[in-house]
C-alpha angles and dihedrals in degrees: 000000000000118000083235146028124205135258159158147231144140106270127185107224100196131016090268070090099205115153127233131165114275131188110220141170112249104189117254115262113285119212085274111043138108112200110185134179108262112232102172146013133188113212106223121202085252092067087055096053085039092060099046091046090242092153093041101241107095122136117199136251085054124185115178140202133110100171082083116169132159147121120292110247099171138017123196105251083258091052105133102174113044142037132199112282092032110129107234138163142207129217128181107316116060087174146352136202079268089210110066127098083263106056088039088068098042098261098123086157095069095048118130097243111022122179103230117210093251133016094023137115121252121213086256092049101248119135122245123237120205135223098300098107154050111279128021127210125202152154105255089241102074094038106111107213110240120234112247112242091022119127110249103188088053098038102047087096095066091078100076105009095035087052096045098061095026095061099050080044085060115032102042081053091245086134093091121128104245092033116141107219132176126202129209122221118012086225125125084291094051103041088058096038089062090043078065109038094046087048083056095061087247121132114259129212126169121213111206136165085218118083084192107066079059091103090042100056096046107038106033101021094040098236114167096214147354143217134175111230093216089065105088094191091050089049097041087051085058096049117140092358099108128089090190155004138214103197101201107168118113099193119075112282135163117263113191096080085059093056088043082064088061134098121216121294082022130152139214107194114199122212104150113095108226102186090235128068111271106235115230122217095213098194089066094054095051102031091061099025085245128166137230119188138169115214133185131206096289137241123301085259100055083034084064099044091051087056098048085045085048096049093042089056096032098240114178130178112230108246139178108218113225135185117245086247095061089050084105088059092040095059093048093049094051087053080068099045083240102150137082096242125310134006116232127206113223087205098160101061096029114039098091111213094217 
């Protein structure tokens, strides 16, 4: 069998972070691979900071994509868990040390040295390359198994921003019917962070600088209130009546006027990523016994039960589909923050192989 199999896939070479087609090597399929045709890809706002070397890390060639799903066309002959012709999907994580506390309790993404899907160095040395592409290669350990009957176009993007606000939802136990959660930034993160929490039993209010998502949130996403952040006499009405808060918001913002939301014994969670550092107004944490976090995407257990959770009570993320050739104007548009609400690669019918 040959060390690699070729492929293809649209690649930025410098942190100008435009996209071409690039022919590139994915290794063959190892005893315990699954390589699978890749149908769809979401294109998540990290791949846009990854490309144009925003974090500082970026190795180029560069092809992104971590809201990975297809069809199974090869296993490794120690492959358990798939067969060829299985639906699956990858996230963030293609591989861990596998031997750390972390990974023992199923938090690979908290493991000391992940592999991340793209951008990210393989025991062998060899770079990872995302979804971006037409084929996909990975240890069947971290291939999420894909519901039957559930959209997979609609749903790849569960894989990065359904994990991301599932798994605060769940581990800081804001997951409890009669809740009252609210939820920050109404982007590809907060539309499906309501989808959730709304799924859970909990209330639901959205916090938006724009007036005008109001109808949005309430109408189409099933929010139960609204209120924008910049309206002191809104936020002040709503003072001490939340149990919780997803921050989702990726840009600074001030953050006192959120703890000021929160009961006591509250928590705001923060899983958006604002370049500078957030300050802390320490009084309204210990005045009140309040909580701030940080959480990322989650472990390849929890990501599967998002996705079974997802599947059972039929959230979806809202896309707009998009063929491989328009990924340029896409960037550019989710700069913007011109999109409702994430962006999907059609990777399948549009990636040419030439």
């Amino acid at each position: 069998m040959a060390d690699t199999v070729k492929a293809v896939g649209w690649a930025a070479r410098d942190p100008s972070g435009f996209l071409s087609p690039l022919k590139f090597a994915r290794r063959a399929t190892g005893e315990r691979d699954v390589q699978f045709k890749v149908l769809y890809c979401g294109i998540c706002h990290s791949d846009l900071h990854s490309v144009k070397n925003e974090w500082g890390s970026a190795q180029y060639p560069l092809i992104p994509g971590h809201e990975i799903v297809g069809v199974v066309t090869e296993i490794g002959s120690n492959v358990q868990k798939f067969k060829v012709g299985d639906k699956v999907g990858v996230g963030c994580l293609v591989n861990s040390c596998r031997k750390c506390d972390q990974c023992a309790r199923n938090l690979e993404n908290y493991c000391p040295a992940p592999i991340f899907t793209y951008n990210s160095v393989l025991p062998d040395g060899s770079v990872t390359y995302g979804g971006y592409s037409d084929i996909m290669v990975a240890d069947e350990d971290f291939i999420i198994r894909w519901p039957e009957n559930f959209p997979m176009d609609k749903g790849a993007p569960l894989l990065c921003a359904g994990i991301t606000t599932y798994s605060p939802l769940k581990n800081f136990g804001l997951d409890k019917p009669g809740l009252h959660i609210a939820v920050v930034g109404l982007g590809g993160l907060g539309h499906v962070a309501v989808k959730f929490a709304k799924a859970f039993g909990t209330k639901v209010t959205v916090i938006s600088t724009s007036a005008s998502k109001k109808k949005e949130a309430i109408e189409k996403l099933g929010a139960d209130a609204f209120l924008i952040s910049s309206e002191p006499a809104e936020m002040q009405a709503a003072a001490g009546s939340l149990d919780g808060i997803i921050d989702t918001v990726s840009a600074a913002h001030p953050v006192q006027p959120l703890f000021n939301l929160l009961k006591p014994d509250g928590k705001l969670i923060v899983v958006g990523a604002p370049e500078k550092p957030l300050e802390v107004p320490v009084f309204s944490l210990i005045m009140q016994r309040r909580t701030m976090a940080g959480s990322m995407i989650g472990g390849i257990k929890e990501t599967q039960e998002m996705i079974d959770f997802a599947a059972k009570h039929n959230i979806l993320p809202d896309v707009e589909m998009i063929s491989m050739d328009y990924v340029n104007t896409a960037m550019e548009r989710l700069a913007k923050a011109d999109v409702k609400y994430r962006f999907v690669i059609d990777v399948a019918n549009t990636l040419k192989a030439e």
